[in-house]
N, C-alpha and C positions, 0 to 999 in steps of 0.2 A: 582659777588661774593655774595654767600648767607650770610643776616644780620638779627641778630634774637636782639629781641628788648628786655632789661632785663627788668624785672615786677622784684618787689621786693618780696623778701622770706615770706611766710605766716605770720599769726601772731601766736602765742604759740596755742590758743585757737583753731583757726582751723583746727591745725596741728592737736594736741591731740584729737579734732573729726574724722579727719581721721585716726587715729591708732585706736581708739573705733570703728568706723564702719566697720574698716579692721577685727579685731579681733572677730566682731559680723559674716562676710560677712565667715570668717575659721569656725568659731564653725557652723553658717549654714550647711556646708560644709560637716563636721567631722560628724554631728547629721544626715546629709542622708546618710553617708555613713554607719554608725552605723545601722541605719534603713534598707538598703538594705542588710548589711552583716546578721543582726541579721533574716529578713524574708530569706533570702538565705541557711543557716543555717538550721536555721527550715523546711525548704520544701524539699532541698537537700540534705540533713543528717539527716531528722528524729530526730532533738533534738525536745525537748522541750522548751519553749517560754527563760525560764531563762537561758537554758545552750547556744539556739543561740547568746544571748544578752552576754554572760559572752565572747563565742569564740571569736566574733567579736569585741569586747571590747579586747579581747588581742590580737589579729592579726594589730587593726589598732593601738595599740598602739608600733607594734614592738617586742611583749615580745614574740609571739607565741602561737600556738595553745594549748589549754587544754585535750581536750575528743578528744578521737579518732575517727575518720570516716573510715570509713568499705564500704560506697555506692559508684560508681564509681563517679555518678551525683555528691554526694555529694566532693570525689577529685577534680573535676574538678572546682567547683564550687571555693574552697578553695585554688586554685592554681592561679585563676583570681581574687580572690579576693584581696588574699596575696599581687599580684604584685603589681594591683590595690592601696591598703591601701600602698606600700611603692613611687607610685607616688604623692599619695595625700599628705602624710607628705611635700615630698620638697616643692610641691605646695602651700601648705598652709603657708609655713615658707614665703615662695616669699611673699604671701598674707598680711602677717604680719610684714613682714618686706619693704615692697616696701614705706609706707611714711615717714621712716626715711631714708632707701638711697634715696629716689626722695631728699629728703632736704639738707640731704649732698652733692648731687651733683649740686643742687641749689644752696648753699652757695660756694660750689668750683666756679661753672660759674660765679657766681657775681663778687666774688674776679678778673677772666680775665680782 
């Protein structure tokens, strides 16, 4: 029979360091994606520096796109991007979310 041996529950302090680094390890995350959308934008739709950076800033936010694209590269680009930015949302929520349920199921396990 497999027996797992219980280590006790972190302490406040290094929990709360790992939610701080989680949430440093998304915004990483979110700032190359920002960076990829914003250069993608710009090369494949022929914006301009500020209007890629404004698209790609509403795209990964969910809200949608702004200025219309007309280039086909540019569709295409905007279509993988789009899905892209709504995988990363979930991912990143897991990200920021994972050392509060790792501890609540930590504290469930103890309690067995």
């Amino acid at each position: 029979m497999y027996e797992h041996r219980k280590e006790p529950i972190a302490s406040k302090a290094v929990f709360y360091r790992r939610i701080i680094v989680n949430i440093i390890v998304a915004l990483l995350i979110m700032a190359l994606f920002l960076l990829i959308g914003t250069v993608g934008y710009h090369y494949t739709a022929d914006m301009i520096w500020i209007d890629a950076l404004h698209n790609a800033s509403m795209i990964l936010s969910g809200m949608g796109l702004v200025d219309k694209v007309s280039s086909e590269g540019g569709k295409r680009f905007c279509s993988v991007y789009a899905l892209f930015s709504g995988v990363l949302f979930i991912t990143n929520i897991g990200v920021i979310l994972a050392p509060a349920l790792h501890r609540i199921y930590h504290r469930i396990h103890l309690e067995d």
